[in-house]
N, CA, C and O atoms as a GROMACS GRO file, in nm:
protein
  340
    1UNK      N    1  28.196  29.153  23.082
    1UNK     CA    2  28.236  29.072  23.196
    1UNK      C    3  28.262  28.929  23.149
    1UNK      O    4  28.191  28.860  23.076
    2UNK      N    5  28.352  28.907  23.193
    2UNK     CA    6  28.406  28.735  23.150
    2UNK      C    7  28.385  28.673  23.282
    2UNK      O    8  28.445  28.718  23.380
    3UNK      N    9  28.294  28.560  23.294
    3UNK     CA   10  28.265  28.457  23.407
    3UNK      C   11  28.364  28.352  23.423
    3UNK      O   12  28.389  28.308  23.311
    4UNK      N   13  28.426  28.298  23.504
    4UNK     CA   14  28.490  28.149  23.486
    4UNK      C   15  28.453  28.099  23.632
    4UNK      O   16  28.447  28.156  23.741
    5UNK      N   17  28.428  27.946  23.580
    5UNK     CA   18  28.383  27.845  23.723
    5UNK      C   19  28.464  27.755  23.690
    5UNK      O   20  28.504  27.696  23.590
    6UNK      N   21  28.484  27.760  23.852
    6UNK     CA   22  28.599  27.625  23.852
    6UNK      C   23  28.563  27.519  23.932
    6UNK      O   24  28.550  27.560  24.047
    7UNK      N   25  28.539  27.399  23.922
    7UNK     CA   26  28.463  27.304  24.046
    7UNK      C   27  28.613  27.187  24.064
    7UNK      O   28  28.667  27.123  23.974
    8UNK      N   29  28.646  27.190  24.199
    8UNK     CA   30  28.762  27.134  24.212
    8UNK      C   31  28.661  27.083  24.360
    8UNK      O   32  28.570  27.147  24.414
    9UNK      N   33  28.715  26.951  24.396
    9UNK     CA   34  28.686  26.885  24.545
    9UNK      C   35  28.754  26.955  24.648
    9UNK      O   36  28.704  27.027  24.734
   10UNK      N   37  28.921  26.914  24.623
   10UNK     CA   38  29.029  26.943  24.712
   10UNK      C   39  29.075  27.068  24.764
   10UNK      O   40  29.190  27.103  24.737
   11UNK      N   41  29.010  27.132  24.824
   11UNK     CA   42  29.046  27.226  24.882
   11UNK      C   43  29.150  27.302  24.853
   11UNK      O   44  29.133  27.419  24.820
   12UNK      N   45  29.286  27.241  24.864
   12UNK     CA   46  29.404  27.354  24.865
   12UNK      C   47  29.431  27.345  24.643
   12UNK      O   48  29.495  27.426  24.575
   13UNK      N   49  29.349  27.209  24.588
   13UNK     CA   50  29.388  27.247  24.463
   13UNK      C   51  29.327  27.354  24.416
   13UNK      O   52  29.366  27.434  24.331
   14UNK      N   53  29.210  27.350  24.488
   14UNK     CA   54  29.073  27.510  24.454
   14UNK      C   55  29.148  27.583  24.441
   14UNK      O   56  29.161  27.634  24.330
   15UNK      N   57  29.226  27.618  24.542
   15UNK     CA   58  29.276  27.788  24.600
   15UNK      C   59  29.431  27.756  24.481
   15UNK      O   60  29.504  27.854  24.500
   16UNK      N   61  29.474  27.698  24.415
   16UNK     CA   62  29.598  27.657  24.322
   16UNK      C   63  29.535  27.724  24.202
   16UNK      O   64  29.596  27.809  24.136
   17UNK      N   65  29.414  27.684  24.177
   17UNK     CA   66  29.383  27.701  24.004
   17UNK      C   67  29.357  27.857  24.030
   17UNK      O   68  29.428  27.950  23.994
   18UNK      N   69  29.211  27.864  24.115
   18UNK     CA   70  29.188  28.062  24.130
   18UNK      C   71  29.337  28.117  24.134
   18UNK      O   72  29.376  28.176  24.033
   19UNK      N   73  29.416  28.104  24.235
   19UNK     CA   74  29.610  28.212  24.249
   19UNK      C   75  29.655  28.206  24.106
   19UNK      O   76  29.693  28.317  24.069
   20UNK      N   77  29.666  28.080  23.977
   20UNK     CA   78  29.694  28.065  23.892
   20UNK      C   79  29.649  28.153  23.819
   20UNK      O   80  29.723  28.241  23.777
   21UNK      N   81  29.474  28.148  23.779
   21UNK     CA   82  29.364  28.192  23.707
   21UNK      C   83  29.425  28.398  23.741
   21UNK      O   84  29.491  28.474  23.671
   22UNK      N   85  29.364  28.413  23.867
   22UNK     CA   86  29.433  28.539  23.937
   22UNK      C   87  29.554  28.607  23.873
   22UNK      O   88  29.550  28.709  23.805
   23UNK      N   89  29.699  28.512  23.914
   23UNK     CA   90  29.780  28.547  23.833
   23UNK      C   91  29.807  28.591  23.691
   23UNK      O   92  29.880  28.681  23.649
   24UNK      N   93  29.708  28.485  23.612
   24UNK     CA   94  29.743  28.521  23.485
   24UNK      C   95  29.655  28.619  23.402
   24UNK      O   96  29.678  28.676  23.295
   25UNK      N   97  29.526  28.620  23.502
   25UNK     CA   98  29.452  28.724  23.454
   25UNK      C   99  29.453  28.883  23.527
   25UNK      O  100  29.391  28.986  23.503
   26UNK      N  101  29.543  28.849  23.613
   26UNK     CA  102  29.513  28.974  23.734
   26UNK      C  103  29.514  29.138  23.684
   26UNK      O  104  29.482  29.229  23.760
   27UNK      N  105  29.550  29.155  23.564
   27UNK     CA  106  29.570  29.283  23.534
   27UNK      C  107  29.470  29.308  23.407
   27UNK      O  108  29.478  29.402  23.328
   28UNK      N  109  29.394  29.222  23.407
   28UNK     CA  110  29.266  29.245  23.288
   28UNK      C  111  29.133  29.291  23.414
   28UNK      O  112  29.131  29.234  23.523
   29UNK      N  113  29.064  29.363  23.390
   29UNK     CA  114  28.950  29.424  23.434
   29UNK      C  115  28.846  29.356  23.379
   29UNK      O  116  28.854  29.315  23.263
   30UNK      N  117  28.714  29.332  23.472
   30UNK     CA  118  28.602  29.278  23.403
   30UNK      C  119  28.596  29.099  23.432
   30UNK      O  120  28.498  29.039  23.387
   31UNK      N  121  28.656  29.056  23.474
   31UNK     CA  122  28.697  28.915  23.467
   31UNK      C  123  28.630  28.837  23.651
   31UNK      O  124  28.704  28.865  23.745
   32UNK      N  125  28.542  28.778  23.675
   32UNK     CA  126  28.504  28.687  23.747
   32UNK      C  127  28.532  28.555  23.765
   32UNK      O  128  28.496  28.471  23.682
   33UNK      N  129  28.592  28.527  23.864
   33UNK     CA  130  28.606  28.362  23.907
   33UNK      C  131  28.536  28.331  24.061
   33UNK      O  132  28.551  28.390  24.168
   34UNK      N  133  28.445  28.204  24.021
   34UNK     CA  134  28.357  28.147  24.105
   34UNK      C  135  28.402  28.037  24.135
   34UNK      O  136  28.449  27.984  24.034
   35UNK      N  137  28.413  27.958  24.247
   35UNK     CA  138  28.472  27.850  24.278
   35UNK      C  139  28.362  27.761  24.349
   35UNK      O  140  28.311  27.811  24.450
   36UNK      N  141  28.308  27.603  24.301
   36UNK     CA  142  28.278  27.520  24.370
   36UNK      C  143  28.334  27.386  24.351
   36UNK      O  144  28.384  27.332  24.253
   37UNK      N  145  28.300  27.325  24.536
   37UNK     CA  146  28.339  27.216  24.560
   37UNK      C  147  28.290  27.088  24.488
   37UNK      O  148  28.356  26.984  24.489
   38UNK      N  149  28.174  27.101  24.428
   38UNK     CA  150  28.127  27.004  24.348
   38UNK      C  151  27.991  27.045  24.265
   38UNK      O  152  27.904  27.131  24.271
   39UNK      N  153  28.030  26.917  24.174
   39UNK     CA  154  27.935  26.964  24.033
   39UNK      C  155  27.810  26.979  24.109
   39UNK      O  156  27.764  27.093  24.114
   40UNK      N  157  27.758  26.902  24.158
   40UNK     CA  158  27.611  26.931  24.221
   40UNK      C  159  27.557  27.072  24.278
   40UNK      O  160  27.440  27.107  24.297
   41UNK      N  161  27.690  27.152  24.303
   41UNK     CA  162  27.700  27.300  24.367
   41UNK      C  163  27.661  27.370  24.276
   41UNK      O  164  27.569  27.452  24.263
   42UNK      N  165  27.773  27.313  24.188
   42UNK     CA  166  27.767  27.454  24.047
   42UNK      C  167  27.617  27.387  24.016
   42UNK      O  168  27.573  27.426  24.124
   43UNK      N  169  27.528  27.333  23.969
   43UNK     CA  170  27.465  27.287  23.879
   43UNK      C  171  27.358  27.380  23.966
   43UNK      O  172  27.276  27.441  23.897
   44UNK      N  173  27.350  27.400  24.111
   44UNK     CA  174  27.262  27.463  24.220
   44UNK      C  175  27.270  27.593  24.211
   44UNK      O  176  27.172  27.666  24.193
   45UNK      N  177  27.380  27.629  24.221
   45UNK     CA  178  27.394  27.791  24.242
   45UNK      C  179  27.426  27.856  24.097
   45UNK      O  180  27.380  27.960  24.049
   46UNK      N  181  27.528  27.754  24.035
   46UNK     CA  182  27.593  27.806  23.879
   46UNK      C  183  27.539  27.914  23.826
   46UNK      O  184  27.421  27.878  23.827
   47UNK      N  185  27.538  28.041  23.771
   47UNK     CA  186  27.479  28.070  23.677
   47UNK      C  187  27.549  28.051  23.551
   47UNK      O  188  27.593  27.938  23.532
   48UNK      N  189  27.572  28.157  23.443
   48UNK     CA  190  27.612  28.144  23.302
   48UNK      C  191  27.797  28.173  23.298
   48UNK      O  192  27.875  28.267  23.317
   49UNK      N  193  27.801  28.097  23.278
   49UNK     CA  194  27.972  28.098  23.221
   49UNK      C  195  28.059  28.067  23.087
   49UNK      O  196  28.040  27.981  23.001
   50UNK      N  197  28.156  28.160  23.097
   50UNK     CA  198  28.255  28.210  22.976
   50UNK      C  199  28.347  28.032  22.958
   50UNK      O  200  28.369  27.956  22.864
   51UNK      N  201  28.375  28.034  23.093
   51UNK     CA  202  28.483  27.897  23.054
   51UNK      C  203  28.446  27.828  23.214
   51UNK      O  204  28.456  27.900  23.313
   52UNK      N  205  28.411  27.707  23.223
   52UNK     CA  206  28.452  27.617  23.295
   52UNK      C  207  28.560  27.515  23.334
   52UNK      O  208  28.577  27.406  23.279
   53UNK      N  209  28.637  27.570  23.445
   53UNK     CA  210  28.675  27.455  23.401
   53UNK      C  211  28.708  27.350  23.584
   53UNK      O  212  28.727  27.408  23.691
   54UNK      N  213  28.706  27.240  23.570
   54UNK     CA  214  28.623  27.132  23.639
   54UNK      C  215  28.706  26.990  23.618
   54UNK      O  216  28.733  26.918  23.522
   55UNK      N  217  28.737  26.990  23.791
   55UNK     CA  218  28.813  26.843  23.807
   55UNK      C  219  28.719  26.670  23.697
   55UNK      O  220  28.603  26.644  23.665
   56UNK      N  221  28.791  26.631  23.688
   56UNK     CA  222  28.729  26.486  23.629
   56UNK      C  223  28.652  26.425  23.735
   56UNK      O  224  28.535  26.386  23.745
   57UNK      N  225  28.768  26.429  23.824
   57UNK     CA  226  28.709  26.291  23.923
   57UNK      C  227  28.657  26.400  24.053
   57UNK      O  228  28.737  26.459  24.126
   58UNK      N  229  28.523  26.409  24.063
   58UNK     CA  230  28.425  26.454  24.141
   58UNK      C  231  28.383  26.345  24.262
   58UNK      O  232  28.418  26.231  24.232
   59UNK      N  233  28.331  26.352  24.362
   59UNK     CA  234  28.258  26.296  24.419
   59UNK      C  235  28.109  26.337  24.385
   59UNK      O  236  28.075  26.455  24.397
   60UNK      N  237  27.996  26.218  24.334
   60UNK     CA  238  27.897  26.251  24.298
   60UNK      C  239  27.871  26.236  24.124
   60UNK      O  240  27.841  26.140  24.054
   61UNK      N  241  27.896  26.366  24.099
   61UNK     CA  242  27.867  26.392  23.896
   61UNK      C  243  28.012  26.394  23.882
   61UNK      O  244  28.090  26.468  23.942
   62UNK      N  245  28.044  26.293  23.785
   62UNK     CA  246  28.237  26.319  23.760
   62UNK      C  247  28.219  26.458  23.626
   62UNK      O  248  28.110  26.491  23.579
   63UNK      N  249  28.339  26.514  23.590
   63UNK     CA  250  28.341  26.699  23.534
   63UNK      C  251  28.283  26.604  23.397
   63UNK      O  252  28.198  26.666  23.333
   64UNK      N  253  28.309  26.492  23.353
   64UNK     CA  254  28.290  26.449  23.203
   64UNK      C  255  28.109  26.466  23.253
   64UNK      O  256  28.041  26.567  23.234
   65UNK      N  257  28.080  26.386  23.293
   65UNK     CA  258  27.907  26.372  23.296
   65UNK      C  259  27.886  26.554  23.323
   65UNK      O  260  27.794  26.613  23.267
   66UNK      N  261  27.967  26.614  23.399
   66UNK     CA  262  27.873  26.768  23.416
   66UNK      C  263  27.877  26.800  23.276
   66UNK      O  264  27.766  26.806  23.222
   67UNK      N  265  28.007  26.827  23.185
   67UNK     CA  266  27.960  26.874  23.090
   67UNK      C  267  27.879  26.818  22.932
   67UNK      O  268  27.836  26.874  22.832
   68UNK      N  269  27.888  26.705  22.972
   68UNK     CA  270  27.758  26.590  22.884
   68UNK      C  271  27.634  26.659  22.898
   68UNK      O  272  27.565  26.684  22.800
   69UNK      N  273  27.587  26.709  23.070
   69UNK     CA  274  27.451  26.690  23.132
   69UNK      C  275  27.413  26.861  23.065
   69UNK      O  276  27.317  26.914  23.008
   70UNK      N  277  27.544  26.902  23.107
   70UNK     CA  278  27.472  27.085  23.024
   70UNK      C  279  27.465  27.106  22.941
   70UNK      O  280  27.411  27.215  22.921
   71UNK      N  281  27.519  27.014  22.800
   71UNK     CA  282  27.526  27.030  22.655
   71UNK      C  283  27.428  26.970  22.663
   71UNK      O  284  27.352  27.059  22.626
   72UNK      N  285  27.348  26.865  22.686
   72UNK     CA  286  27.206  26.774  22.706
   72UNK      C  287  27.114  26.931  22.759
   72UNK      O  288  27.043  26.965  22.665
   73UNK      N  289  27.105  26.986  22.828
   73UNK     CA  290  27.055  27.105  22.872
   73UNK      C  291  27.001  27.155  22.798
   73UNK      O  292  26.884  27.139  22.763
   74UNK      N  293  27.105  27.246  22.750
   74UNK     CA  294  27.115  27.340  22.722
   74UNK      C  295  27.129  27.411  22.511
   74UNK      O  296  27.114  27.512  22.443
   75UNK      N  297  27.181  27.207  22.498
   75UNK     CA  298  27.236  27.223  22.371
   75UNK      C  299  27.326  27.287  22.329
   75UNK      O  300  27.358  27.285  22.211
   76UNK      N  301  27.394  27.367  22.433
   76UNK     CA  302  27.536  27.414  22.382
   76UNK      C  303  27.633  27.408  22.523
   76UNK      O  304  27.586  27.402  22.636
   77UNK      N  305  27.735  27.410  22.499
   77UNK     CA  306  27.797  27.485  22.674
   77UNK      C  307  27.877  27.541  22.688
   77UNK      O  308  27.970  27.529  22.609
   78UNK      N  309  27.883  27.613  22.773
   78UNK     CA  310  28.060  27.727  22.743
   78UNK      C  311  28.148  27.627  22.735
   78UNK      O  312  28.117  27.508  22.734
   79UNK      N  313  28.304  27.689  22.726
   79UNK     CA  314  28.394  27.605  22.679
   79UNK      C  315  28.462  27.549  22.825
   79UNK      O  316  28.501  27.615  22.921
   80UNK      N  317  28.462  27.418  22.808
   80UNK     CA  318  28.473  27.358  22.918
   80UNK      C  319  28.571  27.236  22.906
   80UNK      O  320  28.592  27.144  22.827
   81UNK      N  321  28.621  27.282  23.029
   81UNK     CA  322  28.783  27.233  23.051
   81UNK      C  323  28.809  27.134  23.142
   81UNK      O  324  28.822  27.176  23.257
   82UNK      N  325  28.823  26.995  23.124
   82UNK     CA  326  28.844  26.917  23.248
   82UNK      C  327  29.000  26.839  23.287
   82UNK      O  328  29.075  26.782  23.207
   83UNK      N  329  29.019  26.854  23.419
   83UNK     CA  330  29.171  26.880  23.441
   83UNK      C  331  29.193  26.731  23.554
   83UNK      O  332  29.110  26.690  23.636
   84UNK      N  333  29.271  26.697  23.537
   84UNK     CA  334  29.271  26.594  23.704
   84UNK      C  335  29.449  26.589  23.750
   84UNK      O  336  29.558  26.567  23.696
   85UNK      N  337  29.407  26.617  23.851
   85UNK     CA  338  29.559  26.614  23.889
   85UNK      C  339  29.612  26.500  23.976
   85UNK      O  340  29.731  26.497  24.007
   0.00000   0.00000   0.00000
């Protein structure tokens, strides 16, 4: 099973990256996408993930400090992707 989290604020960009993500993965089996509104969500509910990937500019934890705070964690972190549109 391949995990991916995506933490986007904006609502309709959320539902842009999953149709994208969807699209380009849609015919591979095994593949999960989780979507939250903010880092503080994922950091709450998150469990373990393949690829993150996570707006910059957050309200709250911006995506640079989330993935600072889980490599500080964790000492390692999935591969993590920060996007701003």
């Amino acid at each position: 099973m391949i995990k991916i989290a995506t933490i986007e604020d904006e609502e309709n960009i959320r539902q842009e990256i999953v149709r994208y993500i969807k699209k380009g993965i849609g015919s591979i089996e095994g593949v999960e996408v989780d979507v939250y509104e903010s880092a503080e969500r994922y950091l709450l509910v998150g469990g373990r993930y393949d690829l993150v990937i996570s707006d910059i500019e957050l309200p709250g934890i911006s995506g640079l400090e989330l993935g600072k705070n889980k490599r500080e964690q964790s000492g390692c972190v999935p591969r993590f992707s920060n996007i701003t549109l």
